[in-house]
N, C-alpha and C positions, 0 to 999 in steps of 0.2 A: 504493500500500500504506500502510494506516494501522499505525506504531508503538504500540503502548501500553507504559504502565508496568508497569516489575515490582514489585511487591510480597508480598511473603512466598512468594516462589518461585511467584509467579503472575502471568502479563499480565491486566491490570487498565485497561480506558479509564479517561479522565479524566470526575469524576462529570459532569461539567457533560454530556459529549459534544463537548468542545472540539479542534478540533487546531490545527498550525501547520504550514507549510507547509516540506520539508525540499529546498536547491536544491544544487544541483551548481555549485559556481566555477567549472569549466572553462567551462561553457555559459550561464550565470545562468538554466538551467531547473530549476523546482522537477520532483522524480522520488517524490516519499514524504511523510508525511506525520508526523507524533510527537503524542502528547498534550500537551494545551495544560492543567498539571496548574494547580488553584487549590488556597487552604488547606485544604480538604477532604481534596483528595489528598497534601499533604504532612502532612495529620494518619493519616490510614489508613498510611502510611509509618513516620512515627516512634512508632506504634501496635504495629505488626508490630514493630520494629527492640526496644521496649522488652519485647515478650511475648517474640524471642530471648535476650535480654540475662537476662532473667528463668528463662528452659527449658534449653532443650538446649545451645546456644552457649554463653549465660556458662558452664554447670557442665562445661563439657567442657575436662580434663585440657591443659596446654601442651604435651603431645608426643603426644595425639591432634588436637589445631590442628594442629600442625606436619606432620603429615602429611598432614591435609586442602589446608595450603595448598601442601604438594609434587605434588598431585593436580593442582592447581589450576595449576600452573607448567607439568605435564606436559602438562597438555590445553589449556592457551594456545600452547603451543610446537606442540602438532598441530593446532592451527588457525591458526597462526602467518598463513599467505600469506591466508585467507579474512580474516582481523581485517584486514590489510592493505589488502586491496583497498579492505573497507569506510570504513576509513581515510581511504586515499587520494582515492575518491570524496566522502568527505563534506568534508575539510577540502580538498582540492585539490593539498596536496603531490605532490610524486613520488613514484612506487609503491618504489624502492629506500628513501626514506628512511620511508615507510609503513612497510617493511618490518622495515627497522631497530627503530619505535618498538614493532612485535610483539613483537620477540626480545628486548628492554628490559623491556615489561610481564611477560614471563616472566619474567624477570631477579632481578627487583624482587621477584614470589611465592618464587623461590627461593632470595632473600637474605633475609626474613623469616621463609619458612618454617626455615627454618637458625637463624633468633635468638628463635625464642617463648621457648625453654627456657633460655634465657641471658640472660634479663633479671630480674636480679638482685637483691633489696637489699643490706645491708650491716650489720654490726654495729659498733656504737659502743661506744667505750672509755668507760666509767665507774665508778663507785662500785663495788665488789666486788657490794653487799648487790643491786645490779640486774643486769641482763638488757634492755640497748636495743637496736632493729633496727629496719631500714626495711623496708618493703615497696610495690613499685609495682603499682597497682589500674587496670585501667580505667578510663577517667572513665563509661561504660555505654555511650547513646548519643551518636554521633557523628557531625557533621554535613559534609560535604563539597561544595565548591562548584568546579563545575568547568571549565578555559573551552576554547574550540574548541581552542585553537592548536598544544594535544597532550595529545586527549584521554586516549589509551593509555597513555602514559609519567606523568602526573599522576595518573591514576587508582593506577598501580601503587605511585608514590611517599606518597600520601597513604593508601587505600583499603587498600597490601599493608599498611600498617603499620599501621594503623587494628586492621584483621582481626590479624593478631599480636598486637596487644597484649591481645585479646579482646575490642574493642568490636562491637557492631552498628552497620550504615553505614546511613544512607540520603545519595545522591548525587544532586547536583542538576545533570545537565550543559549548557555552555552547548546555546542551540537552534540554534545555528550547525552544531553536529556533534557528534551524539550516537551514533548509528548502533551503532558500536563500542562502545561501554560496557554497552548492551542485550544485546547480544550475550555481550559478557562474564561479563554478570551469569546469563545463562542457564546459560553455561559452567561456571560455577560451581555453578549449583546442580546441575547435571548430574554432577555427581561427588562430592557428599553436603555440598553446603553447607548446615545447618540454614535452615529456611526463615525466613527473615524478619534473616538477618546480615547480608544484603545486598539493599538495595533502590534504583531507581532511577526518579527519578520525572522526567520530561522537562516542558521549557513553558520561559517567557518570565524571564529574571532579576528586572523589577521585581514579578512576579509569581509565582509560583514558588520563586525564588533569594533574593526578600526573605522568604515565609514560611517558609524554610527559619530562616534568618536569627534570622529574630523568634522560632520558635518553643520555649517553654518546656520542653518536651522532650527538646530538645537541649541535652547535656553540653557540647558542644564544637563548633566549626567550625574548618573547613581554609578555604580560600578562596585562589586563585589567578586574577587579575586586575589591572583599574584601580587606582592607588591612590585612584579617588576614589569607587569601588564599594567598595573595602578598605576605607574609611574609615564607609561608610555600613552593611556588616555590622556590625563592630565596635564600630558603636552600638548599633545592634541587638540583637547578642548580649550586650552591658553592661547592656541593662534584666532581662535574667535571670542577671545575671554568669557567663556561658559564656567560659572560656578560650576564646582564637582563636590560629590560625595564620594569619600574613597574608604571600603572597609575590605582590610588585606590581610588577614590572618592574624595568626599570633604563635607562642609557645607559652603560653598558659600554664604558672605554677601552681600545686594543689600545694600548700606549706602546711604540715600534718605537727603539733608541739606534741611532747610527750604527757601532757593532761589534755589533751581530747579524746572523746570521746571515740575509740575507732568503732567499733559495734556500728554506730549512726555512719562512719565516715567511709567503711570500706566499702559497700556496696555504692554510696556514690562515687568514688575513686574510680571503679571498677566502670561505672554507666560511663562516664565522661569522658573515657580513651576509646570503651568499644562502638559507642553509637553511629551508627553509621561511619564503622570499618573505620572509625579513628577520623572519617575526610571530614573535619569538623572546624571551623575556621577558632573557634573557642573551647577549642579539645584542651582537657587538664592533662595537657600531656607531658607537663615534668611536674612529678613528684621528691617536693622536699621533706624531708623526715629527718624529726630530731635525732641523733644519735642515740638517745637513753633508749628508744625503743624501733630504732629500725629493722632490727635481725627481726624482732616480733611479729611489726607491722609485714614487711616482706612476704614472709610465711606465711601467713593467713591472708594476702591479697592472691599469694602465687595461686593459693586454692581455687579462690575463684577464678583467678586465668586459666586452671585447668580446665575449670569446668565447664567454659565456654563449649558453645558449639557453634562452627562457621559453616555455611550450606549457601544451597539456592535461596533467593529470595522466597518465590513462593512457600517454601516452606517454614516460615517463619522463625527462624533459627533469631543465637544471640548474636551474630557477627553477618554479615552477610556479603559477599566480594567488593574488590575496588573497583572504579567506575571501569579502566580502561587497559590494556597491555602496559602501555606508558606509565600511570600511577603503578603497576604491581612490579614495576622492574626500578621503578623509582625506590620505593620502600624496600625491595631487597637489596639493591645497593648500600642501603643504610646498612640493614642488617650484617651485609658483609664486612663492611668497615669494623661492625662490634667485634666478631668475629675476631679479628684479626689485633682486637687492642684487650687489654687489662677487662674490659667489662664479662659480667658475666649473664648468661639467661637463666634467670631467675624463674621461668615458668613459662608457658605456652600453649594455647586452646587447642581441641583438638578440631579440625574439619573432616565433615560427614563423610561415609560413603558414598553419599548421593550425591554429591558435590563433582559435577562434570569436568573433565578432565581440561576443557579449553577455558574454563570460568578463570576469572580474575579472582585469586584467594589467598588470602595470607590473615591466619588466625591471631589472634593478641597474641603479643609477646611483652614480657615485665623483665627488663634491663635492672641490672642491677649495678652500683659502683660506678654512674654514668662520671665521669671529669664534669664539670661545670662548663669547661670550656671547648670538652669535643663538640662536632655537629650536631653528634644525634640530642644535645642539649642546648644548641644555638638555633639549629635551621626548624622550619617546619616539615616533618615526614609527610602529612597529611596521610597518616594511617594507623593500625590499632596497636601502637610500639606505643609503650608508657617507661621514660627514663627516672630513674630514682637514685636520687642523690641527699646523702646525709650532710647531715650540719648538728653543730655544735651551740653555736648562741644566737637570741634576739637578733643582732645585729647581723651574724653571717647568713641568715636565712635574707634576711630583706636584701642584702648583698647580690645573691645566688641570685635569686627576683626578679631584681631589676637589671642582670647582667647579661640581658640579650638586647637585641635592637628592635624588640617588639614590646606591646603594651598594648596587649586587650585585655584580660579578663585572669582573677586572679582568686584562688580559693583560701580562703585563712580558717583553721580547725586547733581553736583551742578555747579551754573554758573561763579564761584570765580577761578580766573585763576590758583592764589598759592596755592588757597587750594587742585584744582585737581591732581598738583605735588606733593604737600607735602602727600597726600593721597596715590596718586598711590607709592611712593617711601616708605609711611611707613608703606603698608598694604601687611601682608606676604599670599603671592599668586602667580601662576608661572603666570598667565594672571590677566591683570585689564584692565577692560572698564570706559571708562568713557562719560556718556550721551547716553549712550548704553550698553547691554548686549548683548554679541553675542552665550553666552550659550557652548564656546569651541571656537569660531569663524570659521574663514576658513580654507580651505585646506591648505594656505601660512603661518597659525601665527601659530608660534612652541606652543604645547600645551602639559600643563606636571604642577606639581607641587613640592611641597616641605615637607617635616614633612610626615603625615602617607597619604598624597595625591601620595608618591610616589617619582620616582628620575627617570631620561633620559626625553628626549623630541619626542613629535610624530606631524607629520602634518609640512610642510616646507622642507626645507634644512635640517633644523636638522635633523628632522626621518630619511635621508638616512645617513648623518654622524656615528649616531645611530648604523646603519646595514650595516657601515664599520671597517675596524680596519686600523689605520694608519702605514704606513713604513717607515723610514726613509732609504734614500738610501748617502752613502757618497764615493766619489768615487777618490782616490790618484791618479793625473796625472802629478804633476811637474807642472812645471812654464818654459814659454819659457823664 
């Protein structure tokens, strides 16, 4: 089956007659097909998105939005299991955690649909003889780039807010898994989304993802990736100065002290590396551990990395493959590196029988005696490898911490009241849990980071702030 693009509430091939080839991780067999879009088709795109912005969409009221995108929430929730399956088969997660990222992307329309009409300006204190206010505008069109690793849940973080705040979208999703987002878009227009507020053009990143990128049309870009594709939009979009939002991974520490609770901590240590196969832009993927009780902690986490089980997606297992040939040769090279240094493999899932010979699979593995300053403690694996590294004091932990060139997301596990503050205030990270990891949290907690994790905020109030532009209005009328 060949996918095409939507645009302006139409499937639309790609002009050339290009596709790309759409594979299943569980099996590495391709089953479908997507358009392989060039500039052409991201101009037809941001063509449609600007005659919106221009028609019916821009001019329509914040609490007739608001209800369109309550529509929009209600009928992803009834198609909730079908968005999932598609999901699940395209990216290869587990169909429970598929299923999860459905009831999120609904989530997300009906936490935005609830905030159009509550995004506010302000008035400003001045001169009797004036009259100042703000008011926040659309930036018009806005550009969205999107990557396999959750597609659903990104979509609804960058795209519900996008749509609230009244922009037109066009989205560019990665060609790894796109499946779901087509679908959505139809869903959408299916229940009166003005045509052309939302368009989705499928193809290749350095083609496709970079005309998105380049093109002058576009207000603004999300983008959620590499930092070294982050880096290469945000050039991009600077030759037409387009605001960007850039959210680029991280190496996310879980800091475990010797009074926490582990009972409460292991099983989330354990969720926050495996969930979808580790590719998780705010994976706890280094673990620090007080020395007083690392040999402990160790042991009873290796348990559960035993216990893992890696398989097909459909079968809902706890691990389920990486997206692509390229991610699984990526993370064994890691691996190999361990291999060949001081560290040790502390433990390792097992994968099913049933687990097809050509799938993309590589079950958790718990490192152990990581260096602070090898790779597999610097770089991102983007897979289900968890490094563990001891420490000795307060301070050497926050050290270990902040001693990569990332800063997203940061778990802190002790039951010291000062130390929880003094941790969360001196561990550079745009989110910190503490006694919990929420792995990005909710749709409410603004989520973003700092250094090569990226700059803007997505998820809350923010994100639509994000996907406004402020005005100040000042207005001379005398003084009675």
């Amino acid at each position: 089956m060949i996918h095409k693009n939507f645009i302006g509430n139409q499937w639309v091939g790609a002009a050339a007659g290009e596709t790309v080839p759409v594979v299943d991780p569980s099996n590495g067999q391709a089953y479908a097909e997507i358009a392989r879009s060039r500039r052409v088709d991201i101009d037809a795109a941001v063509s449609a998105a600007r005659a919106a912005y221009a028609g019916a969409w821009g001019r329509m009221a914040p609490a007739a939005r608001s209800r369109l995108l309550w529509r929009i929430a209600a009928a992803l929730l009834d198609r909730g299991d079908e968005l999932a399956r598609i999901e699940s088969r395209d990216t290869g997660k587990p169909l429970r955690q598929a299923k999860a990222d459905a009831a999120a992307v609904a989530r997300y329309f009906e936490f935005y649909a609830g905030a159009v009409d509550k995004l506010h300006g302000e008035t400003i204190p001045y001169p009797r003889d004036f009259t100042v206010f703000t008011v926040r505008e659309p930036h018009g069109v806005t550009g969205h780039i999107i990557p396999w690793n959750y597609p659903l849940q990104i979509f609804g973080r960058s795209v519900g807010a996008a749509l609230a705040a009244g922009n037109a979208c066009v989205v560019k999703p990665a060609e790894d898994a796109c499946l779901s987002l087509l679908e959505l878009a139809e869903i959408a227009a299916g229940v009166g989304l003005p045509e052309g507020a939302l368009n989705v053009c499928t193809g290749l990143g350095p083609e496709a993802g970079a005309d998105l990128a380049a093109h002058p049309g576009i207000d603004h870009i999300s983008f959620t990736g590499s930092p070294t594709t982050g880096r290469a939009v945000a050039q991009a979009a600077a030759a037409h100065f387009a605001p960007v939002t850039l959210e680029l991974g991280g190496k996310s520490p879980q800091i475990v002290f010797s009074d926490a609770d582990i009972d409460a901590a292991l099983p989330v240590l354990l969720g926050a590396i495996v969930q979808n196969a580790g590719q998780t832009c705010s994976a706890g993927s280094r673990l620090l551990v007080q020395r007083a009780i690392y040999s402990d902690l160790l042991g009873r986490l290796g348990e559960l990395f035993e216990a893992t089980r890696t398989g097909p997606a459909s079968d809902d297992p706890d691990c389920g493959p990486l997206i692509n040939a390229r991610q699984l040769a990526r993370v064994r090279r890691f691996l190999e590196e361990a291999e060949e240094s001081p560290i040790t493999v502390v433990a390792q899932g097992k994968l099913d029988n049933s687990a097809p010979a050509a799938g993309f699979y590589q079950p958790p593995v718990l490192l152990g005696n990581v260096p602070p300053a090898h790779r597999l403690a610097q770089e991102e694996v983007f897979g289900p490898v968890l490094a563990a590294i001891p420490f000795e004091t307060e301070a050497g932990a926050i050290a270990i911490a902040n001693a990569t060139p990332f800063g997203l997301v940061a778990g802190i596990w002790t039951q010291d009241g000062g130390r929880q503050m003094r941790l969360a205030r001196a561990v550079r990270a745009g989110q910190v849990f503490v006694n919990n990891y929420g792995a990005g949290g909710g749709v409410e907690l603004p989520f973003g980071g700092t250094g090569h994790s990226g700059f803007g905020r997505e998820k809350g109030f923010e994100a639509m702030y994000g996907f406004t532009t402020l005005k100040t209005v000042a207005i001379r009328h005398g003084s009675s």
